[in-house]
C-alpha positions as CSV (number, residue, x, y, z in Angstrom):
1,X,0.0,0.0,0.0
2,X,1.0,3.5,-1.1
3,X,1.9,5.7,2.2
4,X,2.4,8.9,0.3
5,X,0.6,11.4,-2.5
6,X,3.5,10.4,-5.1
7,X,2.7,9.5,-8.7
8,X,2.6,6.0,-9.3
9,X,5.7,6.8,-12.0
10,X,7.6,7.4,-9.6
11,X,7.8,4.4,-7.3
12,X,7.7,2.3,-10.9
13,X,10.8,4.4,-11.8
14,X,12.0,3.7,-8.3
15,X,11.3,-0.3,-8.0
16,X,13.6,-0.2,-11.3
17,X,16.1,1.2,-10.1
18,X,16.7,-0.8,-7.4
19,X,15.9,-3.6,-9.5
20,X,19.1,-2.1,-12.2
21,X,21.4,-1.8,-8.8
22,X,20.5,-4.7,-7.2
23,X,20.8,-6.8,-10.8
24,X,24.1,-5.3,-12.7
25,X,25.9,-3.8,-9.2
26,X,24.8,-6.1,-6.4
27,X,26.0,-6.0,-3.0
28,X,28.2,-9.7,-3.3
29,X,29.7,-8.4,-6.3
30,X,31.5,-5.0,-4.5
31,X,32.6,-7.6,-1.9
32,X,34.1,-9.4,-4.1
33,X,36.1,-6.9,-5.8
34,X,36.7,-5.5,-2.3
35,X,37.8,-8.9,-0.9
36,X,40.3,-9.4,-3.3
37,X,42.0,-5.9,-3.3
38,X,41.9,-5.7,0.1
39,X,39.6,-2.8,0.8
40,X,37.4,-2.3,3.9
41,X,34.9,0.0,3.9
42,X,36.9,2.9,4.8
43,X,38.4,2.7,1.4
44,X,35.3,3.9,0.0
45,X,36.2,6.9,1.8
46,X,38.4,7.6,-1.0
47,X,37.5,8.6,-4.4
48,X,40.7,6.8,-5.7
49,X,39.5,3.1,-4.4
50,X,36.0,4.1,-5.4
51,X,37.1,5.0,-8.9
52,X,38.6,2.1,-9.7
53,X,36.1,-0.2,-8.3
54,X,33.6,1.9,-10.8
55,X,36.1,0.6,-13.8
56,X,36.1,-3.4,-12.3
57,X,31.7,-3.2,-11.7
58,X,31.7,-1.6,-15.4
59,X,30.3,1.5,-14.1
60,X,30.4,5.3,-13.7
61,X,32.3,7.0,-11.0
62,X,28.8,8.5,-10.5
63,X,26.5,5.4,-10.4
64,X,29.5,3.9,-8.3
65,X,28.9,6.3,-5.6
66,X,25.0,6.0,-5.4
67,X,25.2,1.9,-5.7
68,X,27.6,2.3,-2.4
69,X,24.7,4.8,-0.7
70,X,22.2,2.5,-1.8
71,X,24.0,-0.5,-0.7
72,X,24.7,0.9,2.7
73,X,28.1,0.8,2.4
74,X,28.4,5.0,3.2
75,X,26.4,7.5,3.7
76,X,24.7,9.7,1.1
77,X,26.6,12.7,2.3
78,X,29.8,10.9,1.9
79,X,28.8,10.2,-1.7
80,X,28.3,14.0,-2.5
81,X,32.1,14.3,-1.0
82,X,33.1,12.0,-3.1
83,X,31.4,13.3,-6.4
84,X,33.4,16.7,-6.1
85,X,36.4,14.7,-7.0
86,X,35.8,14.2,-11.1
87,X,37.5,11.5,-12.5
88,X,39.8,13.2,-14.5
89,X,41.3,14.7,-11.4
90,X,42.0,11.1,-10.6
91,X,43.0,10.1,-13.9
92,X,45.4,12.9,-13.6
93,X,47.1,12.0,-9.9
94,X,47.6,8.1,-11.6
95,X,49.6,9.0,-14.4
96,X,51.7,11.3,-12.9
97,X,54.0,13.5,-14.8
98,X,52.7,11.4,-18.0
99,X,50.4,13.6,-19.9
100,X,48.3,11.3,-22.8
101,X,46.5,13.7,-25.7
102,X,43.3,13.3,-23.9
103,X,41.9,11.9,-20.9
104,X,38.8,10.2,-22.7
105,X,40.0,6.8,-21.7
106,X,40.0,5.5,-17.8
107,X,43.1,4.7,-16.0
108,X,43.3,1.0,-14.2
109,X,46.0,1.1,-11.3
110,X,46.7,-3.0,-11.4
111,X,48.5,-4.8,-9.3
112,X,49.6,-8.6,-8.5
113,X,45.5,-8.7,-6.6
114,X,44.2,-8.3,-9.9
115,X,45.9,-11.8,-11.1
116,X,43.3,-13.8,-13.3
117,X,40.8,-11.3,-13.3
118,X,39.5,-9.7,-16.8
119,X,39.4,-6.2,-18.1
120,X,36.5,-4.9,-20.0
121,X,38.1,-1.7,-21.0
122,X,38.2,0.6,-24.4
123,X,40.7,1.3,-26.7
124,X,41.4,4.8,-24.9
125,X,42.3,3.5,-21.9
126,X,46.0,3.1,-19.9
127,X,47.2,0.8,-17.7
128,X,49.6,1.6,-14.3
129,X,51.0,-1.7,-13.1
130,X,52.2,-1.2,-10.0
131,X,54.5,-4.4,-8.5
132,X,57.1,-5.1,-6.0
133,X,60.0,-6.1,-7.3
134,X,63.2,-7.7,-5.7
135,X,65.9,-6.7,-7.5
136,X,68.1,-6.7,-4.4
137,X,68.0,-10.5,-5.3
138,X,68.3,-10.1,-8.9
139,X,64.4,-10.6,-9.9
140,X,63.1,-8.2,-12.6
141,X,59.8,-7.9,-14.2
142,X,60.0,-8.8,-17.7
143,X,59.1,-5.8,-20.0
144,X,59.7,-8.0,-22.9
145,X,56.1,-9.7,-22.2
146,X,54.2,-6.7,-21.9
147,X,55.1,-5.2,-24.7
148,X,54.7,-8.9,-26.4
149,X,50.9,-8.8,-25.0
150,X,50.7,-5.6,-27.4
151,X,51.1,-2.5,-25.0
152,X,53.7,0.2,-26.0
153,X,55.4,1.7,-22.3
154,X,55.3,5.0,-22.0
155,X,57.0,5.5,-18.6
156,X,58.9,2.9,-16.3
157,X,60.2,3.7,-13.2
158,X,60.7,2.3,-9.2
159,X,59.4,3.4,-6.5
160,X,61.7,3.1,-2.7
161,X,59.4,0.5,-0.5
162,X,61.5,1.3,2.7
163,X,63.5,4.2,2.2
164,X,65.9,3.2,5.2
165,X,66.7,-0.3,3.6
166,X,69.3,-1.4,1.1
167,X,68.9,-4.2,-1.1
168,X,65.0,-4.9,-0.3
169,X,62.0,-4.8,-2.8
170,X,61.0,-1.6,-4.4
171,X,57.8,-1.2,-6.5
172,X,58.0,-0.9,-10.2
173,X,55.4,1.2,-11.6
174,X,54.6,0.9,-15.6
175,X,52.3,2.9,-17.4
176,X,51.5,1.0,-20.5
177,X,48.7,1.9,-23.4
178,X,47.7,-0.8,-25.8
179,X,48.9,-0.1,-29.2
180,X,45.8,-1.3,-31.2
181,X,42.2,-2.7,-30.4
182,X,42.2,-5.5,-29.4
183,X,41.3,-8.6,-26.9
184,X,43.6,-10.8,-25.1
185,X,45.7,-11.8,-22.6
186,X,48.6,-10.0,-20.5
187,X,51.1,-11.5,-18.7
188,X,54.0,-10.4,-17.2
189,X,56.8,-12.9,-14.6
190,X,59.2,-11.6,-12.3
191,X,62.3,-13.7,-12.3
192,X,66.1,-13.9,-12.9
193,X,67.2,-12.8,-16.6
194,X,69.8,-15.7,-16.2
195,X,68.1,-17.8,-13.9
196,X,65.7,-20.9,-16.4
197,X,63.7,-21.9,-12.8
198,X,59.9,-20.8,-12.7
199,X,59.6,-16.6,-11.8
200,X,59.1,-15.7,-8.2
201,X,56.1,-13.8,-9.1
202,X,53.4,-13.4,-12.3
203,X,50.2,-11.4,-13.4
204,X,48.5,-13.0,-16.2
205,X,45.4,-11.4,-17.0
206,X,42.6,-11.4,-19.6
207,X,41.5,-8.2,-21.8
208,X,39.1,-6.9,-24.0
209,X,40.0,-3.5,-25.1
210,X,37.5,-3.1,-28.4
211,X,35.6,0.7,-26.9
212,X,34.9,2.8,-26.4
213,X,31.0,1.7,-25.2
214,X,28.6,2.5,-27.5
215,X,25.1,3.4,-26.0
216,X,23.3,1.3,-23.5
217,X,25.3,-1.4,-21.6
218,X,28.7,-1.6,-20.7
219,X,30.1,-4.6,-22.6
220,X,30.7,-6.1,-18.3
221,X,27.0,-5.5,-18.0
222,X,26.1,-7.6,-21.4
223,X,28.2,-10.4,-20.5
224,X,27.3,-11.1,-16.7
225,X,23.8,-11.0,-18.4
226,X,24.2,-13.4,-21.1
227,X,26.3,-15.5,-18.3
228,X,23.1,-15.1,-16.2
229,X,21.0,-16.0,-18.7
């Protein structure tokens, strides 16, 4: 039973929407995401974590915020804070000093969490692969295969873990953009140049990079409902 003097539109509009959140963004999904990247809830504090959770759900920053609101996972006020952060701003603080012709295209900050996942992405977009490497012991993340999985670097550099130590890991940070449209898989192995045993450390992923969206769906939203279907 109706409670209030509000068109019957509206609560139909309203009954799908929740039905749209609750179908293509539900709760178990997030968790998921979250559970394997490690976030708590007070990541979502942080447009940064809530931005690239957006890119791995196949949605907007926007409809990112208001799924978490609706979801109860923060508060709508928190979500308004959040929205005064735009995505290129983000885009921006990712990429650092690198400065692409446009910032159509989303940035993905992966790392060795994101192992066996898959990226629905468009041909615009860049990757910053962020790893810890142990070159004290004379492991190095093979370029080679990135740029063998069809991504051109465009900057390459390591970051101090523990500025006080000598000779312990350090994070290489790569910045890659794929050279042509196109789907498959990338893989990258940390090991010894000289050394034929199997590499300390690997991210293998799978890709499909053929964007930007056209209307409607996102292609993630198409294929979790064909899967579903």
């Amino acid at each position: 039973m109706i409670l209030t003097g509000a068109p019957a539109e509206d609560f139909q509009e309203v009954e799908a929407d929740a039905f749209a959140v609750g179908f293509m963004m539900p709760r178990w999904l997030i968790q998921w995401h979250a559970a394997r990247q490690s976030w708590t809830v007070d990541d979502f504090r942080r447009p940064n974590r809530v931005y690239q959770l957006a890119l791995r759900i196949g949605a907007s920053y926007e409809a990112t915020c208001w799924t978490l609101v609706r979801h109860r996972l923060i508060q709508a006020a928190l979500a308004r804070e959040l929205l005064q952060t735009q995505p290129r701003e983000l885009k921006v603080g990712l990429l650092e000093t690198y400065k692409p012709q446009d910032y159509r295209g989303d940035v993905w900050l992966l790392t060795e969490r994101d192992a066996g996942t898959r990226i629905d992405g468009s041909r615009n977009d860049l990757f910053v692969l962020r790893l810890e490497e142990h070159s004290g012991g004379g492991y190095l993340w093979d370029i080679d295969q990135l740029k063998a999985s069809g991504f051109a670097i465009v900057r390459d550099e390591l970051e101090a873990i523990d500025g006080d130590g000598v000779g312990g890991p350090v994070v290489r940070r790569v910045t890659a953009a794929p050279e042509e449209t196109h789907r498959g898989s990338l893989q990258i192995e940390e090991r010894r140049p000289w050394d034929p045993e199997p590499p300390l450390s690997r991210l293998k992923l799978d890709f499909d990079l053929t964007g930007p969206e056209e209307e409607g769906l996102s292609r993630a939203e198409r294929r979790r409902l064909l899967e579903a279907a």
